[in-house]
Structures are given as structure tokens and as C-alpha cells.
C-alpha positions as CSV (number, residue, x, y, z in Angstrom):
1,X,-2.7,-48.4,-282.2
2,X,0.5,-50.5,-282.1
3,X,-0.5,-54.2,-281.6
4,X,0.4,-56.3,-278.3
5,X,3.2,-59.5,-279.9
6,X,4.6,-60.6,-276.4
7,X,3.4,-60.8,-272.7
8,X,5.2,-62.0,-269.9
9,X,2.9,-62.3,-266.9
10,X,3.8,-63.5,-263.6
11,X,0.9,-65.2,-262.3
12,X,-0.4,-66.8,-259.3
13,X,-2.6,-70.3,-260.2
14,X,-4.5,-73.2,-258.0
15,X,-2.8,-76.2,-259.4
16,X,-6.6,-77.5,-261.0
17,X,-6.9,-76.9,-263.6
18,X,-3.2,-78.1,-264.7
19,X,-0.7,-75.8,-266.7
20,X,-1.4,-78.1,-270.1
21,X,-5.5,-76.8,-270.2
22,X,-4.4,-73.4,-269.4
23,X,-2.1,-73.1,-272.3
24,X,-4.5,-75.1,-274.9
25,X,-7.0,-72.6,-273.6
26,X,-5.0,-69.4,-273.9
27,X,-3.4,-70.5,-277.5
28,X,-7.2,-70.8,-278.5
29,X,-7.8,-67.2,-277.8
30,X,-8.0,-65.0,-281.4
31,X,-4.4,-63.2,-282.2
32,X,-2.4,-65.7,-279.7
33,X,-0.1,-68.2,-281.6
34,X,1.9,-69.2,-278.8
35,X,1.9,-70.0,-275.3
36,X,4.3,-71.3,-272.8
37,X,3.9,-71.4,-269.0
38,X,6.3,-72.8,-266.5
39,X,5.8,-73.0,-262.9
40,X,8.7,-71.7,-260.7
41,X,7.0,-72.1,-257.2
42,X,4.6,-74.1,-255.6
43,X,3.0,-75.1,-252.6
44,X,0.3,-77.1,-251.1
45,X,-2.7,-75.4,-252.3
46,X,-1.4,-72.8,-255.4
47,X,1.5,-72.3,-258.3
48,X,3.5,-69.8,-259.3
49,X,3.7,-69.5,-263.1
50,X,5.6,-67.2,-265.6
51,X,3.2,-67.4,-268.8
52,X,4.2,-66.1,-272.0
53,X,2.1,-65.3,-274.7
54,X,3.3,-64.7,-278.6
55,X,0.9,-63.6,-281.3
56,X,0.3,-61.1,-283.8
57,X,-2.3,-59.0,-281.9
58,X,-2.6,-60.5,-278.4
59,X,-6.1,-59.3,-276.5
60,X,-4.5,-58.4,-273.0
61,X,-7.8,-57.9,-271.5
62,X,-9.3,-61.9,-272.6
63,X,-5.7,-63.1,-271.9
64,X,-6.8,-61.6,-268.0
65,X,-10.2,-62.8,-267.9
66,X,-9.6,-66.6,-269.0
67,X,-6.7,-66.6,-266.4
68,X,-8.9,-65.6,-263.9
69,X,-11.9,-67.7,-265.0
70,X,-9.5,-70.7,-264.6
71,X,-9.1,-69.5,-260.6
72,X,-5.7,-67.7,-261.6
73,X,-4.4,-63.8,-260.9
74,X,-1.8,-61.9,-262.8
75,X,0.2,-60.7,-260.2
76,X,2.3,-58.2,-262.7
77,X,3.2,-57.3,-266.7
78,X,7.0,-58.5,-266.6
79,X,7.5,-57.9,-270.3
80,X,5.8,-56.4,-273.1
81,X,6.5,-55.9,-277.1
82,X,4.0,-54.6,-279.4
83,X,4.8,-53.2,-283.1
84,X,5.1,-54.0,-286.7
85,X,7.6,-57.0,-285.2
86,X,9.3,-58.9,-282.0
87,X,12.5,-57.4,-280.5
88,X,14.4,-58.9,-278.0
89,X,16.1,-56.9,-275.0
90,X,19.2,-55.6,-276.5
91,X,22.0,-55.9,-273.6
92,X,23.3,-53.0,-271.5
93,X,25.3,-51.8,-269.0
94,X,23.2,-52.6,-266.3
95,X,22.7,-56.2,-267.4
């Protein structure tokens, strides 16, 4: 089975616990070796955060349950790559 290097996750987060625990948290997990989160909305009570995970065999499912331990909810997969290596979107006609 082809092993999970990327995940973009658009996610939906109380603002406690803050995006710098949540990242030193998910970077902990086995197979992650990177992770960046930036928030793009927020409002009185929640956040909106894009958070990307790098690694050489990222565990989807304990990437899921730590966000949702930590009050959080992956509201969709936006991007995945999994494989020997990363690839980035090549452009196309539609882009």
C-alpha cells in the first residue's frame, strides 16, 4: 500500500487549545515530519484552519483523532499525495 506524504485538511478548531500545541502535537505523531496550520477565519467562539501535514508515512486516522481530541473537526481532505515521493500539482488548463 502506497504510503500517505501530504494532507491538506480544512478544519474547523475552538481557538483553546492555540494553533502552536496543535502543531507540536501533530508533528509528535509517528511518520509526520512536518506540520503547518494557518488560520483563515475566525470568529468569537471557533477558527478556521488549513493544516498541512508532511511525512514519510502519515497515519490519517491518529492525524483525525488528535484533531478531534483537541475539540477540532476536519471538515474535508483538500489535498492528498502518497508514493515513493512528493509531487506538486503540475499546471493545467483549467488553472
Amino acid at each position: 500500500m502506497g504510503r500517505l506524504r501530504r494532507l491538506v485538511l480544512d478544519t474547523l478548531k475552538p481557538h483553546d487549545p492555540n494553533i502552536i500545541l496543535m502543531a507540536e502535537q501533530l508533528s509528535e505523531l509517528p511518520g509526520v515530519s512536518a506540520v503547518n496550520i494557518s488560520i483563515y477565519e475566525m470568529d468569537r467562539k471557533v477558527e478556521n484552519a488549513k493544516i498541512t501535514v508532511e511525512g514519510d508515512s502519515i497515519p490519517y486516522r491518529q492525524v483525525e483523532q488528535l484533531i478531534e481530541q483537541m475539540g477540532g473537526a476536519v471538515h474535508s481532505i483538500d489535498e492528498v499525495v502518497a508514493g515513493k515521493i512528493i509531487i506538486d500539482d503540475a499546471a493545467t488548463l483549467q488553472d
